[in-house]
ROTOR-879060 format. One record per residue (C-alpha): residue number from 0; residue in one letter; x negated, y, z. Coordinates in steps of 0.5 Angstrom, whole numbers, always signed. Each point is the difference from the previous one (the first is absolute). Layout:
<atoms>
(NUM a (X Y Z));
...
</atoms>
This chain:
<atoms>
(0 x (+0 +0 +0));
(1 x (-3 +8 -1));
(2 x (-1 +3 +5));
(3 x (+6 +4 +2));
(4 x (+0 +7 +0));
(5 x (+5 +3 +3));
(6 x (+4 -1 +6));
(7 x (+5 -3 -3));
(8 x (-4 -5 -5));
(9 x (-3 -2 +7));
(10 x (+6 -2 +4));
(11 x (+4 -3 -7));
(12 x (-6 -5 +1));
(13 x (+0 -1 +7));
(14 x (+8 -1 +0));
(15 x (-1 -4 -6));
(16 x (-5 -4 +4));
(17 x (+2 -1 +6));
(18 x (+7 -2 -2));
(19 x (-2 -5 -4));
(20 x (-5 -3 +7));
(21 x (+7 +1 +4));
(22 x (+4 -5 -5));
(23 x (-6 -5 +1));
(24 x (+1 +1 +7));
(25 x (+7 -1 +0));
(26 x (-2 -7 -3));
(27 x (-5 -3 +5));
(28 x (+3 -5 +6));
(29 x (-1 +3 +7));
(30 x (-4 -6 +1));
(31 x (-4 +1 -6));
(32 x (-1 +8 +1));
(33 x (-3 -1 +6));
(34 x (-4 -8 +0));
(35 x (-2 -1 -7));
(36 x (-8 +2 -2));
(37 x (+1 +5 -7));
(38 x (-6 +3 +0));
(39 x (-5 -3 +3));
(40 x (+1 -1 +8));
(41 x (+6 +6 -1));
(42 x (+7 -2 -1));
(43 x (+5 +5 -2));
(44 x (+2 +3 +6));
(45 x (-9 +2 +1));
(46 x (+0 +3 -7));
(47 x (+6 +4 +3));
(48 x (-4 +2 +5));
(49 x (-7 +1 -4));
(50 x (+5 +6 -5));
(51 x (+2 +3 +8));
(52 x (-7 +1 +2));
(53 x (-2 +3 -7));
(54 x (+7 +4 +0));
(55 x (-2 +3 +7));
(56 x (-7 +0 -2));
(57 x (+1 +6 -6));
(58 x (+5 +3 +5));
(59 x (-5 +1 +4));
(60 x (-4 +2 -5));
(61 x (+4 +5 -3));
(62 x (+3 +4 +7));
(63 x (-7 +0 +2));
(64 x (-3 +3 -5));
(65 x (+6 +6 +0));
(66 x (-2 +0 +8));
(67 x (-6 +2 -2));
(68 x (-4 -6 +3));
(69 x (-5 -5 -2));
(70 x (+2 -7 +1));
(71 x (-4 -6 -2));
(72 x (+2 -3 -6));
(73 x (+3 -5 -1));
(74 x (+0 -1 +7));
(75 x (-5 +0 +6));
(76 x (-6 -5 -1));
(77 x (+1 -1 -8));
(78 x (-3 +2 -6));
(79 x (+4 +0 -6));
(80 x (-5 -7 -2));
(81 x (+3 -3 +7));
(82 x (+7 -1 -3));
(83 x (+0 -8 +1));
(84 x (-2 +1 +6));
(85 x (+5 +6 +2));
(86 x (+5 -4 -3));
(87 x (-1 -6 +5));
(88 x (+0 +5 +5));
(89 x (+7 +3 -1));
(90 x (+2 -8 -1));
(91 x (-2 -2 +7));
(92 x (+4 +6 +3));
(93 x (+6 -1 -4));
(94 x (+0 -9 +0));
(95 x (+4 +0 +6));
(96 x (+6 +4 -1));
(97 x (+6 -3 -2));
(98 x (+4 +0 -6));
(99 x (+5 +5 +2));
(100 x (-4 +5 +2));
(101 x (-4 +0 -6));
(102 x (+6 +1 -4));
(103 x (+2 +6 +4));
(104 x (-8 +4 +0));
(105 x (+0 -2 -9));
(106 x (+6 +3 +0));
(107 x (-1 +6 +6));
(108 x (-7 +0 -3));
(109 x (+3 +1 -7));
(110 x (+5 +6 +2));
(111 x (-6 +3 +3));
(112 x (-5 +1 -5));
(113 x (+5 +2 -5));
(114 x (+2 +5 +3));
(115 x (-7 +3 +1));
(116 x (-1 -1 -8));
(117 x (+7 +4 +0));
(118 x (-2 +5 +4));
(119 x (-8 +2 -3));
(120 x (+1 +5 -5));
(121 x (-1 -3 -7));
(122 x (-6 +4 -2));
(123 x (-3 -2 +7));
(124 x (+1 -8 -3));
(125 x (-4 +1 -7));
(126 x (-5 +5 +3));
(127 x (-7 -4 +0));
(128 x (-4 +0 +7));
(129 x (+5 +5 +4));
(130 x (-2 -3 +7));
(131 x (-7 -1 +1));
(132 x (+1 -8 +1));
(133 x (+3 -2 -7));
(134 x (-7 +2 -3));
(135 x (+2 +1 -7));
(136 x (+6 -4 -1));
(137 x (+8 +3 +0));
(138 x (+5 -2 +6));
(139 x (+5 -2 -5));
(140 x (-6 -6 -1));
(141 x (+1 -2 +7));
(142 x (+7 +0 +0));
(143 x (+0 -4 -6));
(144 x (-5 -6 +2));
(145 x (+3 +0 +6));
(146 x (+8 -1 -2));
(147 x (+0 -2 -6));
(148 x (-6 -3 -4));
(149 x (+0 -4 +8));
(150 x (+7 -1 -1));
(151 x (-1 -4 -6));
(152 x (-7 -3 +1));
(153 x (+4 -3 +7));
(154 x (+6 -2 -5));
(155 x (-5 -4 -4));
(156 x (-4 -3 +4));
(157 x (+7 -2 +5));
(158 x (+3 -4 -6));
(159 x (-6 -4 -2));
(160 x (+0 -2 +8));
(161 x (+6 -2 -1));
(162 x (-1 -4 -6));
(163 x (-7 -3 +4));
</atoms>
C-alpha cells in the first residue's frame, strides 16, 4: 500500500485493516484464542497484547513529544535493533491476562489511539521530525506501522497459525 497522505487515507486504512483483524477474530473459538500457538509460542490473545504495548508505546511517544519531554524509544532499555527482545518482554508482561481482559484493553486501546490521531492537527502527521524522538520520520509513519501495517502483519500470521 502507498504511503498515505493525508489523515483521511491514514485512517481509511487503518479501519479497513482493523476490521478485517476483527472479522477473523470473530471466528476464533474461546479455547483456540487463548490456548493454540499461532506465532511461535503466542497464541491470539498474546499477539492481541503485542499490538496494545505497540499502540501504548506510539502513544506515549506522541503525548511525550508535545509535552516537550524526551523519553527513550522504543522503551527504556532498548534500541530499535533490540525489537525481538523487547517484543519477548511485552509477551512476559502480558501472558497471564485473561482473554476477556485483553478483548477489553485492544478495544480501549484502539479508541484511545484513534483519538490521539484525530486530534494531531493534520499538518503535524506529515511533518518529518516534528519531535525530537522520530528522527526523521513522520507520526503518520508510526501511526501507520502500529495500526495498520500491525493489523495486517497479525491477521496473517494468526491465519497461517491457525491452518498450522
Amino acid at each position: 500500500m502507498p504511503k498515505p497522505t493525508t489523515r483521511a487515507d491514514l485512517l481509511k486504512e487503518i479501519y479497513a485493516e482493523r476490521d478485517k483483524l476483527e472479522a477473523l477474530l470473530k471466528t476464533i473459538p474461546p479455547d483456540v484464542f487463548s490456548e493454540k500457538k499461532v506465532v511461535g509460542e503466542w497464541t491470539v490473545k498474546d499477539v492481541l497484547s503485542h499490538l496494545i504495548a505497540w499502540e501504548q508505546m506510539v502513544i506515549l511517544w506522541v503525548q511525550s513529544g508535545y509535552e516537550g519531554k524526551t523519553i527513550p524509544v522504543p522503551a527504556e532499555g532498548f534500541k530499535w535493533s533490540e525489537l525481538p527482545e523487547l517484543n519477548e518482554k511485552i509477551y512476559h508482561e502480558h501472558k497471564e491476562e485473561s482473554s476477556s481482559e485483553v478483548l477489553a484493553k485492544f478495544d480501549q486501546s484502539y479508541h484511545q489511539i484513534l483519538d490521539l490521531l484525530n486530534a494531531i492537527p493534520e499538518q503535524d502527521l506529515f511533518t518529518p521530525g516534528l519531535h525530537k524522538w522520530q528522527n526523521k520520520n513522520m507520526l503518520a509513519a508510526y501511526f501507520k506501522s502500529s495500526m495498520s501495517s500491525h493489523y495486517l502483519w497479525a491477521r496473517k500470521e494468526i491465519t497461517k497459525g491457525l491452518k498450522g
